[in-house]
C-alpha positions, 0 to 999 in steps of 0.5 A: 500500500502506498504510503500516505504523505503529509503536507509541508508547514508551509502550506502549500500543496507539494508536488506529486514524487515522479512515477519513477521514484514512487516505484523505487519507493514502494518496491517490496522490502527484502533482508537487507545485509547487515551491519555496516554495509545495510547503511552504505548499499541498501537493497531495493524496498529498503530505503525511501531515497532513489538509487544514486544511479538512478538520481544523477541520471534524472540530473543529466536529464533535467538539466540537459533538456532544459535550455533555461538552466544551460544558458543561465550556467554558461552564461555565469561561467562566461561573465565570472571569468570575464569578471576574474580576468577584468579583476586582474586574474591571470590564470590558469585556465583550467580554473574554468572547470569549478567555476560553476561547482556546488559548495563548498567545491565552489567555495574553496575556488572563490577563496582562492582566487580572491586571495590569488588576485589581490592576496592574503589580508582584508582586500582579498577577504572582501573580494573573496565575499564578494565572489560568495554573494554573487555566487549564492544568488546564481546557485539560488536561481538554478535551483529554482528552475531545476526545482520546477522543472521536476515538478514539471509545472511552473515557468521559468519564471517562477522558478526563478523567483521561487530561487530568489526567495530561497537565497538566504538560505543557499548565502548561510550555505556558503558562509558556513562552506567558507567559515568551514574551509578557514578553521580547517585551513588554519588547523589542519597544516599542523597535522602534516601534509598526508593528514592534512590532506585527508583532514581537507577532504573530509571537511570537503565531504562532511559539509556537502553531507549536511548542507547538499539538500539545503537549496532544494528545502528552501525552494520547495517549503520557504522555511526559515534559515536554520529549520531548513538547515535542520531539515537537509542534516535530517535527512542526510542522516537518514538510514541507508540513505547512500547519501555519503556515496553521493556526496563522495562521487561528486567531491573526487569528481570535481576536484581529482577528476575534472582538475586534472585532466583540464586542458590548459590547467597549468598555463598563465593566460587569460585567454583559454583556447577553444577547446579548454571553454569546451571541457569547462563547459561540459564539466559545468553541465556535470555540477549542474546535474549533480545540483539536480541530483541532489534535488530529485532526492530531496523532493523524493524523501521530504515528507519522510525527513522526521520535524525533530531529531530521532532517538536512538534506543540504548541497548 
């Protein structure tokens, strides 16, 4: 039997969950594996998330059959590194692969290059600032219009204000992404450079894990800041979720991956050649997708997130 949803605090009606999901969903449980590995790869009725196959393929497909969303993220990589040349950036070219990277990929990145233009101290912290508000409003927008889009009602339109309404949200994302990526900057060099490096990454991880469904929650239900940032933790700790794989997939995706086999990665110009915007392109349609992929999974299980934390039983 088809469980029966509730309607979100905010009044409104929500949209149906797409067939797709409804029949992962509804599936017949079976024995799942126990132990450490029932959390990680949960068998099929044994979860309410869709698969992570199954999620970053409608991601492709929402983002690749919407020309709004394209032209909206190719159009910001466009005019973000006009903006960074205008600025005094130099390069490398291959920069242009995270330029439409999701927090705190994307985080990172705007640090780096605030601090890489105008260097360490208050004129870089600013910059750096500046490029996070900029970037905020853009993730806020695209969400709007891939949230939309899976609804499959709506205009861009609205889309588009619904992301606006949803921007002081996806801004705390960001500044808890930087504020995150300082303090481990400042702590971790004192582990050594091979803890360090995995202490980086783990940061990395850990604040997509939390804060990855945040925009999607603040688009579809207009709650207030921190009951959203609630939520999206709720959820991400939701039992054989297989949301650590996801979020593991796109940090070694983003960073190892589309890094370092962009053309043009190592070269001081402002001035990328065709074929580098090609691979940067391609490589901001994958972020893109993976935005959407984690809000096909949020809209998916959002009326089986819990409004208060769950107790665990002691044994």
């Amino acid at each position: 039997m088809s469980k029966k949803r509730r309607k979100p605090r905010s009044g409104k009606r929500a949209a149906p969950r797409p067939q797709a999901v409804l029949e992962e969903v509804e599936a017949p449980a079976r024995p799942a594996p126990p132990g450490f590995f029932n959390w990680l790869m949960p068998r099929a009725g044994d979860t309410v998330f869709p698969s992570v196959s199954r999620s970053v393929a409608r991601g492709l497909l929402v983002v690749g059959s919407s020309a709004v969303i394209l032209g909206v993220t190719f159009g910001f990589v466009f005019l973000a590194w006009v903006g960074l040349v205008a600025l005094g950036f130099e390069g490398p070219p291959g920069r242009i692969v995270d330029l439409a990277a999701l927090p705190p990929v994307s985080t990172y990145f705007d640090a780096l290059n605030g601090v890489g233009i105008y260097g360490y101290g208050l004129a870089g912290m600013l910059v750096s600032m500046g490029f996070l508000l900029l970037r905020a409003l853009v993730v806020a927008v695209v969400t709007g219009l891939i949230v939309v889009r899976l609804e499959g009602e709506g205009t861009a339109l609205e889309g588009l204000l619904r992301g606006l309404r949803a921007y002081p949200t996806v801004l705390t994302v960001n500044v808890i992404a930087m504020v995150s990526m300082l303090a481990g900057s400042t702590v971790l060099p004192f582990l050594g450079a091979g803890i360090g490096f995995l202490g980086y990454v783990a940061v990395l991880v850990a604040v997509l894990f939390f804060l990855a469904f945040a925009p999607a929650a603040a688009v579809r239900e207009e709650r207030p800041v921190v009951e959203t940032l609630r939520r999206s933790g709720r959820a991400a700790l939701m039992p054989r979720s297989r949301h650590i794989l996801m979020c593991l997939l796109y940090i070694f995706l983003a960073l190892p991956m589309l890094l370092a086999f962009a053309p043009e990665g190592n070269f001081l110009t402002v001035n990328p050649s065709i074929r580098a915007w090609v691979y940067g392109l391609c490589a901001s349609f994958i972020h893109v997708a993976f935005l959407a992929a984690f809000s096909y999974r949020w809209m998916a299980v959002e009326d089986e997130v819990p409004e208060r934390p769950v107790k665990r039983a002691r044994r």
